[in-house]
C-alpha positions as CSV (number, residue, x, y, z in Angstrom):
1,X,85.6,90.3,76.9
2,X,82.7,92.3,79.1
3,X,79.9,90.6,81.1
4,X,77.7,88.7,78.8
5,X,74.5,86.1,80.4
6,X,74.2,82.2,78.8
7,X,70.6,81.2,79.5
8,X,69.7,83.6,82.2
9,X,73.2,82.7,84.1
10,X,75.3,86.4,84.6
11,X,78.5,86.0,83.1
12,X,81.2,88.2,84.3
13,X,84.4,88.6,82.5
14,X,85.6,92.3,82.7
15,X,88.4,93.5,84.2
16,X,90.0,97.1,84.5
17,X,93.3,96.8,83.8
18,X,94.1,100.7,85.1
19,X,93.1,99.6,88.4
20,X,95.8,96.7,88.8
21,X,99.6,97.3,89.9
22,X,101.7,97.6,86.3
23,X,103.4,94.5,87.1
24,X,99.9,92.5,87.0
25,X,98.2,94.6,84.5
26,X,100.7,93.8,81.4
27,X,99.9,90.1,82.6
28,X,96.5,89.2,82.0
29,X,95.1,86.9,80.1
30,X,91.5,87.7,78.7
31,X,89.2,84.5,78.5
32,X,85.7,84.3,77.9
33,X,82.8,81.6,78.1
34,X,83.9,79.4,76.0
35,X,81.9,76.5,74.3
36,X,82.9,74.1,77.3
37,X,81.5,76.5,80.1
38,X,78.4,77.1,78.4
39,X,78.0,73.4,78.2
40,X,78.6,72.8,81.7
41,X,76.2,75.2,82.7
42,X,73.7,73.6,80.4
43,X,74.0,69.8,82.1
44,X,73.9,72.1,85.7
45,X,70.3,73.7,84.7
46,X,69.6,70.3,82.9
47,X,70.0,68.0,86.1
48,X,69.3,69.8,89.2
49,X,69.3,68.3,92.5
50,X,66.5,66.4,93.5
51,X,64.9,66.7,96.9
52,X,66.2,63.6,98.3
53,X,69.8,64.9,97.6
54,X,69.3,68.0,98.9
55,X,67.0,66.4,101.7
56,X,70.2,64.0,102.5
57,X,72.5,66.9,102.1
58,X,70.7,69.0,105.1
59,X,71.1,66.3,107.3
60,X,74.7,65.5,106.7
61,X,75.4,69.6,107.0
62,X,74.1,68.5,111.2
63,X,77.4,66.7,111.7
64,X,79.6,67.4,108.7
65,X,81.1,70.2,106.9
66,X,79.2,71.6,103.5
67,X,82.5,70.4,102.1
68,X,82.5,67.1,103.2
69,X,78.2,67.0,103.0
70,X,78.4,67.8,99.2
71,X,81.2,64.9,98.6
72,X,78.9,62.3,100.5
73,X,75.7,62.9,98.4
74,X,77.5,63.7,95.3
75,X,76.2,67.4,95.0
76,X,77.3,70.5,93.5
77,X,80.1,69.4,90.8
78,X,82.9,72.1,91.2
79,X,84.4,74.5,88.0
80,X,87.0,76.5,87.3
81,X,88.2,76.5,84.1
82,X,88.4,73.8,81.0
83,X,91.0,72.0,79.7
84,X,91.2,75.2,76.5
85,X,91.6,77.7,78.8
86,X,94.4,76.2,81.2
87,X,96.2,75.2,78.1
88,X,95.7,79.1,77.2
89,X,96.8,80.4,80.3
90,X,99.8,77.6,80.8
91,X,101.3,78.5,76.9
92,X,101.0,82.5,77.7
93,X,103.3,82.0,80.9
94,X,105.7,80.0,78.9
95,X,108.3,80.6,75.6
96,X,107.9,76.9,75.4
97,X,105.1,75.6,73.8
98,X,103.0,73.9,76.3
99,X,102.9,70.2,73.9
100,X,106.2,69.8,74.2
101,X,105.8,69.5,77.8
102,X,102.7,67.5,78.1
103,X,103.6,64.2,77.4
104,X,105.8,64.3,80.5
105,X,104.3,66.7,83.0
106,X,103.5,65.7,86.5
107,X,100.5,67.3,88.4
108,X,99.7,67.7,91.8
109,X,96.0,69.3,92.1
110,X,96.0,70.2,96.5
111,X,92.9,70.1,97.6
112,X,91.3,68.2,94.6
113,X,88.1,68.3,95.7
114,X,85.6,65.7,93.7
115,X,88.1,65.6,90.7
116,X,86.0,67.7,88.0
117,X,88.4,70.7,88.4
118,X,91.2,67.8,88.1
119,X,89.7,66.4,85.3
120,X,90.0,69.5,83.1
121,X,93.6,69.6,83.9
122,X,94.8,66.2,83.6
123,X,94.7,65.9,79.9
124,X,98.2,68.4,80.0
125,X,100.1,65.6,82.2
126,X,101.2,62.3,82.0
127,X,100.5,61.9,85.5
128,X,98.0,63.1,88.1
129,X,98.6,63.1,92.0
130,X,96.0,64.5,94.1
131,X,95.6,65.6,97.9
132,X,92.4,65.9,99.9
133,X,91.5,66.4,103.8
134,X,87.8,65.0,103.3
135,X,87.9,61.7,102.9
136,X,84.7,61.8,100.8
137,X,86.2,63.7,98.2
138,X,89.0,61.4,98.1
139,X,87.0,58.3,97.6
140,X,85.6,60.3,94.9
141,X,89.4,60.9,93.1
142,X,90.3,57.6,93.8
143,X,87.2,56.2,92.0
144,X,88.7,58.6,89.2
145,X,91.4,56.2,89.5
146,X,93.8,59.1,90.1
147,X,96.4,58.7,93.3
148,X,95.1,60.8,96.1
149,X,96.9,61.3,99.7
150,X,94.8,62.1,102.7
151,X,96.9,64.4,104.0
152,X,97.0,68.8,104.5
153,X,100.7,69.8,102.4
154,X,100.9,72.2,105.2
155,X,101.0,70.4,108.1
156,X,102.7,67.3,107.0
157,X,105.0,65.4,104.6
158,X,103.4,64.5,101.0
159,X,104.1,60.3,100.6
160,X,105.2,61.3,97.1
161,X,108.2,63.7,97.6
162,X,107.8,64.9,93.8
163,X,108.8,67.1,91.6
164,X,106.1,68.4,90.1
165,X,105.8,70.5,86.7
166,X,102.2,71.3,87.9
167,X,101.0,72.9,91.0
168,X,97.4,73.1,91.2
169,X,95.8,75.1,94.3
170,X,92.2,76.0,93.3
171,X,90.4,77.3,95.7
172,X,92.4,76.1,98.7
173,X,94.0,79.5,99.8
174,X,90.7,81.1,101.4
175,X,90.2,77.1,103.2
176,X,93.2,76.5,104.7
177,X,94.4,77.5,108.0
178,X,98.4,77.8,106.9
179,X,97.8,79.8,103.3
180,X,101.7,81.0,104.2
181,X,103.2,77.9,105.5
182,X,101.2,75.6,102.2
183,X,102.7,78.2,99.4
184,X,106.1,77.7,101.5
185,X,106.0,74.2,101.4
186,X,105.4,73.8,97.3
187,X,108.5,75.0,97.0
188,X,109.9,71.7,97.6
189,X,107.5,69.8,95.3
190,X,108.0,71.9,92.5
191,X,110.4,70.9,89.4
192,X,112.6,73.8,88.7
193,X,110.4,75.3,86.0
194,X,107.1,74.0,87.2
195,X,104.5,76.3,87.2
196,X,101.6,77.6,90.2
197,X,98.6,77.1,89.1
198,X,95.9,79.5,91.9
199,X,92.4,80.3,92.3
200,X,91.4,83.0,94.3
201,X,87.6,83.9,95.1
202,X,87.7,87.5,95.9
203,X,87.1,88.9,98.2
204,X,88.7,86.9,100.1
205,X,87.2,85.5,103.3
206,X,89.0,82.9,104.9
207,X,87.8,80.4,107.1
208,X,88.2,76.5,107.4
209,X,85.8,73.9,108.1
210,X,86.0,72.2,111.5
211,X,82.8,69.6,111.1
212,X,79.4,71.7,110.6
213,X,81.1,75.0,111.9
214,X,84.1,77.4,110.8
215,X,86.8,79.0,112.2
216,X,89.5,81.7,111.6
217,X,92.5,80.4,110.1
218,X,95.9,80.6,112.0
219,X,97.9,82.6,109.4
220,X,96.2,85.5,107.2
221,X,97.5,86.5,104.0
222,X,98.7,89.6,104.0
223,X,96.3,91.1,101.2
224,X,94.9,94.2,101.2
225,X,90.8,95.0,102.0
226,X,90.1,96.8,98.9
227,X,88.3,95.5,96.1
228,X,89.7,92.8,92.8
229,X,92.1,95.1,91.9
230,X,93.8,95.7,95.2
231,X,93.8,92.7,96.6
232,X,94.9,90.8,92.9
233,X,97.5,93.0,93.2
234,X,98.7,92.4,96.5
235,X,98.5,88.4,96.0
């Protein structure tokens, strides 16, 4: 599906396949704005941030991260996909057929976030574990009433040891400052035919959030400085 717009908002879809590696090109899934994305951008032009939010946001930003800022006044509701399209992408990865599995599946979303990316993903498992750094997002999964562990995957031992049939890492990657050591460390979470689930903003600039500044990660992906294509490909 090509670009398309849903109520003045640019909706950018295309991809050229000839510019990905072969292996990644006979891969892709096509999705599109489905009904559930245009309704989510509808409630975001529908209820936008008062002042007083984005007054008490600004001030927070003085001694906190925008991260952990957002979680505190309750701004900015993160997206990636809805619960249609994972179930899309899940069943095109598998010869199994993804309801089989769903009644038993265990997920753990790294990096969860205030739970709405979770929320789109939890109706596939039976059971959702979550992790989170900020501990105003996780106040915010917990009150979701979904198990979340204060701790980074990468630099210490999850409380639950797993497996998992779900691995979730949305937009964690470009945040962290051990992207190598974290995609390591899965592999010991991970049911032997569980499945990665990863979000990538490209292009890809890391950096993590240390209080109201940033700083350069301690491991960099090896991915290449081109454009989507190249550095898709190289991921």
């Amino acid at each position: 599906m090509g670009d398309s717009t849903h109520r003045g908002v640019p909706l950018r879809y295309a991809i050229d396949r000839a510019a990905l590696s072969a292996r990644l090109a006979d891969r892709v899934v096509t999705l599109g704005a489905d009904e559930a994305t245009r309704a989510w951008i509808d409630d975001c032009l529908a209820r936008p941030h008062g002042g007083l939010t984005m007054a008490a946001q600004s001030f927070a930003r003085q001694f906190l991260s925008d991260y952990d800022a957002n979680g505190l006044v309750g701004a900015h509701d993160m997206r990636v996909l809805g619960t249609d399209q994972w179930r899309t992408l899940l069943a095109a990865s598998s010869a199994a057929p993804l309801e089989g599995a769903a009644p038993t599946a265990r997920l753990l979303d790294i990096g969860a976030g205030d739970g709405h990316v979770t929320a789109e993903l939890a109706p596939l498992a039976a059971e959702v574990v979550t992790t989170e750094t900020s501990s105003q997002m996780a106040k915010r999964l917990r009150r979701r009433g979904w198990t979340c562990h204060e701790v980074d995957v990468a630099t210490a031992p999850l409380p639950d040891g797993g497996p998992f049939d779900l691995l979730a890492l949305l937009n964690v990657l470009d945040r962290t400052s051990f992207p190598i050591t974290l995609l390591e460390r899965l592999r010991a979470l991970a049911a032997d035919d569980a499945r990665l689930l990863v979000a990538v903003p490209f292009p890809l600039r890391p950096h993590v959030h240390a209080g109201p500044v940033t700083v350069d990660p301690e491991e960099l992906l090896p991915i290449d400085d081109g454009g989507f294509a190249a550095q898709a490909s190289t991921l």
